[in-house]
C-alpha positions in Angstrom: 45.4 7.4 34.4 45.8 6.7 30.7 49.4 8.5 30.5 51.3 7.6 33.7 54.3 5.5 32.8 54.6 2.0 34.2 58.2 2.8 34.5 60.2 5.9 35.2 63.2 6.3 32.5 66.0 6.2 34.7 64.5 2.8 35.8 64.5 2.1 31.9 68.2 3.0 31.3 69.5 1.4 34.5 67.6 -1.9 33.3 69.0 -1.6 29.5 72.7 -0.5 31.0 72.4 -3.5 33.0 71.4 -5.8 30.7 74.2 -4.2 28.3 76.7 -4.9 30.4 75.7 -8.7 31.4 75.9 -9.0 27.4 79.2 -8.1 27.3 80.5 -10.2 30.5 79.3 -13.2 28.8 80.8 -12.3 25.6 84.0 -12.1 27.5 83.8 -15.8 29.0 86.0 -18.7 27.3 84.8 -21.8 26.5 88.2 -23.2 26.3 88.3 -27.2 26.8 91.6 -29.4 27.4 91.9 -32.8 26.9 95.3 -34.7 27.4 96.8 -36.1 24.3 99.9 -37.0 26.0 101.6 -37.9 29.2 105.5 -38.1 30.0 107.8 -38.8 32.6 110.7 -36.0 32.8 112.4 -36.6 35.9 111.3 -38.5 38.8 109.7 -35.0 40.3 108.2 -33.8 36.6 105.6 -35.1 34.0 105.1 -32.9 30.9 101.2 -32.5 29.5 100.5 -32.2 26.3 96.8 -31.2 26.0 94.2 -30.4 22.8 92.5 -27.3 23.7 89.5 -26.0 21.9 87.9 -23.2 22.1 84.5 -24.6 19.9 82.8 -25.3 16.3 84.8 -22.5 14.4 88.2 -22.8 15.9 91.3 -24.7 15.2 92.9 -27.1 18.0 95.7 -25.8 19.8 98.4 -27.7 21.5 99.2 -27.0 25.2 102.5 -28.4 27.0 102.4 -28.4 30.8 104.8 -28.9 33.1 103.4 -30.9 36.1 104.0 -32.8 39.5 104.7 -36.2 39.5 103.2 -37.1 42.6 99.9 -35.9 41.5 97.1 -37.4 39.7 96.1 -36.5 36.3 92.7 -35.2 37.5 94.8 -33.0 40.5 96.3 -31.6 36.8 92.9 -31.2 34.9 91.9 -29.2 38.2 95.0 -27.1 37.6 93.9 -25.9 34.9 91.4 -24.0 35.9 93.6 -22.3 38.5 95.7 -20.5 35.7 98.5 -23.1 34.9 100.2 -21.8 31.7 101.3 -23.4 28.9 105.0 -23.3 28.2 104.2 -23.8 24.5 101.0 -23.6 22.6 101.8 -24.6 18.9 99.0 -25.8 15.8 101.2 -28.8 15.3 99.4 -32.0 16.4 102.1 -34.4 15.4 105.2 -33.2 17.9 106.5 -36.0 19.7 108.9 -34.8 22.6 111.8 -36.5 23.6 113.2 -36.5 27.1 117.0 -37.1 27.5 119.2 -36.2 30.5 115.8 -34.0 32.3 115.7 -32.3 28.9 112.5 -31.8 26.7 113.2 -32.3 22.9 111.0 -31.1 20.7 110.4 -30.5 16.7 107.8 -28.5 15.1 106.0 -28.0 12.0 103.5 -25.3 12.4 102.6 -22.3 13.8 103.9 -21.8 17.5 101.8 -19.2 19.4 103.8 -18.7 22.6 107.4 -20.3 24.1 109.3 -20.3 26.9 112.4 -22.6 26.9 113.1 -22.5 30.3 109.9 -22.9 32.5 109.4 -23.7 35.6 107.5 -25.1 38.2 107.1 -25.5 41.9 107.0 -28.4 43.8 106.2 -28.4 47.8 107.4 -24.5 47.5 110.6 -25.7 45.8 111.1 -24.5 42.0 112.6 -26.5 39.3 112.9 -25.7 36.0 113.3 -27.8 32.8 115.2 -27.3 29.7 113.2 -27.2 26.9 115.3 -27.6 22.9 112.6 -26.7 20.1 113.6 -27.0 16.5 110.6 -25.4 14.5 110.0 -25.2 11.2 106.7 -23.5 9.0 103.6 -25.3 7.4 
């Protein structure tokens, strides 16, 4: 009775592969946490967001602008969030004010800018509308 195994080895290997690959899922999760910064009117249908994402300790801020519903509450928008809404511009730059003239979005940057799209979009009660977006950037 002395040399019978408690377990058989393909019980073993399934047990390490599966604790392996639980490992790796959780290596794979984001810890990514938005606050808003920022909240402004574009058109009487539109608000742009301008978040502070972090991703923890050892990471730099990032700076997320959102293009949202009016009609809906800020925490309807922090729900959002975690229903993939994108980010029409994620930039380092913690200083950029935007300016909203004629339904347009001004903006000036000093920093690195990560992703852009100058014309995004959204959809409202199945309708889209979009937004011009003018970015002057400049480096660190």
């Amino acid at each position: 009775m002395q040399n019978v195994p408690v377990f058989k080895k393909r019980t073993l290997v399934l047990m390490l592969m599966t604790i392996v690959f639980a490992g790796w899922r959780l290596s794979q999760l984001s810890p990514l946490e938005q606050s808003i910064i920022r909240k402004v009117n574009v058109s009487s249908r539109i608000n742009l967001y301008i978040t502070e994402a972090s991703a923890g300790a050892t990471t730099a801020f990032s700076y997320r602008f959102y293009l949202y519903d009016a009609s809906q509450s800020d925490e309807s928008f922090k729900e959002s969030l975690n229903d993939d809404l994108k980010p029409f511009l994620i930039t380092s730059d913690d200083d950029v004010f935007p300016r909203v003239r004629d339904k347009a979005i001004y903006l000036t940057i000093n920093g690195e800018i990560f992703a852009f799209h100058n014309l995004p979009g959204i959809r409202i009660n199945e309708e889209p509308y979009s937004v011009p977006v003018f970015l002057t950037a400049s480096p660190l």
